[in-house]
N, C-alpha and C positions, 0 to 999 in steps of 0.2 A: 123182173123175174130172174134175173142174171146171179143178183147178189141172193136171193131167198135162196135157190137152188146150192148156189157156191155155202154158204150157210150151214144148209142141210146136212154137206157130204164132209164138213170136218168131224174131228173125232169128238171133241169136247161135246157137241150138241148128240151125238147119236149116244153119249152115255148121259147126259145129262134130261133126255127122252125116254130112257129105260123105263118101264114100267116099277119097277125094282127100285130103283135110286128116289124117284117122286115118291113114290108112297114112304120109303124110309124117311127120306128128308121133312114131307107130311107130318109123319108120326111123330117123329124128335122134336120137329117145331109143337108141335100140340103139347105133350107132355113136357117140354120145357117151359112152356110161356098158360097154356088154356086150360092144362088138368087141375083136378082138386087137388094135388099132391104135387106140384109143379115147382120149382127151383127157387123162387121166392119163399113161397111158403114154408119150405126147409130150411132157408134161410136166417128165416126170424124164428126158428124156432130153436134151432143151434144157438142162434145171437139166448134166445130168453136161457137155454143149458147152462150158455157160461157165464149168467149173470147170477142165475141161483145155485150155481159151484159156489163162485163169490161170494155167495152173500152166507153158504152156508161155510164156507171156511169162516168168513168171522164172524159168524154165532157160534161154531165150536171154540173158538180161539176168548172168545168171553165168556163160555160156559165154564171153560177151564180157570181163568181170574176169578169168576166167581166161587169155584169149589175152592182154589186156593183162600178165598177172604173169611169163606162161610166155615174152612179149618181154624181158620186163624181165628176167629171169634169166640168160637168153643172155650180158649183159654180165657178166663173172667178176666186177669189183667191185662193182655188185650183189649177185651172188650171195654174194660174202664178208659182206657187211654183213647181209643178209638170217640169214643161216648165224649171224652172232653178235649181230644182235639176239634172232633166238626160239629158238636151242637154245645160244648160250652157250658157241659155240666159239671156241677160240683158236689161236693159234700157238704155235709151240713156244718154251719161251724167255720166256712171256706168262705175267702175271699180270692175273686178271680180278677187279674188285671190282666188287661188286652191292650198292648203296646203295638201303635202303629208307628212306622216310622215314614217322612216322608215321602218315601217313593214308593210307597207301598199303597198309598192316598191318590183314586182316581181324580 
């Protein structure tokens, strides 16, 4: 009974007793860790904000490549060169030779 009593009359336990300090510490514990809206869950949902910032900087950042390519097309010779650089068209009348050199040979 010696030690309970000696226990009792320090200061830590008679604030840590407070009616006042439990219920705060209660409530903080709840709404950190047990509410619907609890530290977690805010968490991941910040983490998911900075991932579709990301992801929309680079769909802006391609939209803009693309309005540059879709200017640049506008112009017909452009767009002929375009046309027989990556699909290897021609005119009629045309012969096209395609020179590989070896290290360009997977």
């Amino acid at each position: 009974m010696g030690k309970i009593s000696g226990i009792k009359k320090t200061k830590w336990f008679s604030i840590l007793t407070n009616k006042y300090v439990i219920f705060t510490l209660l409530f903080l514990i709840w709404m950190f860790f047990f509410d619907a809206n609890n530290y977690f869950f805010h968490k991941e949902l910040s983490d998911d904000i900075k991932a579709l910032q990301e992801s929309k900087e680079f769909y802006n950042k391609e939209i803009k490549k693309d309005r540059i390519f879709i200017n640049k097309m506008k112009d017909s010779s452009e767009m002929e060169r375009f046309a027989r650089e990556k699909y290897y068209l021609k005119k009629e009348n045309e012969d096209i030779f395609i020179i590989e050199y070896q290290d360009s040979i997977k």
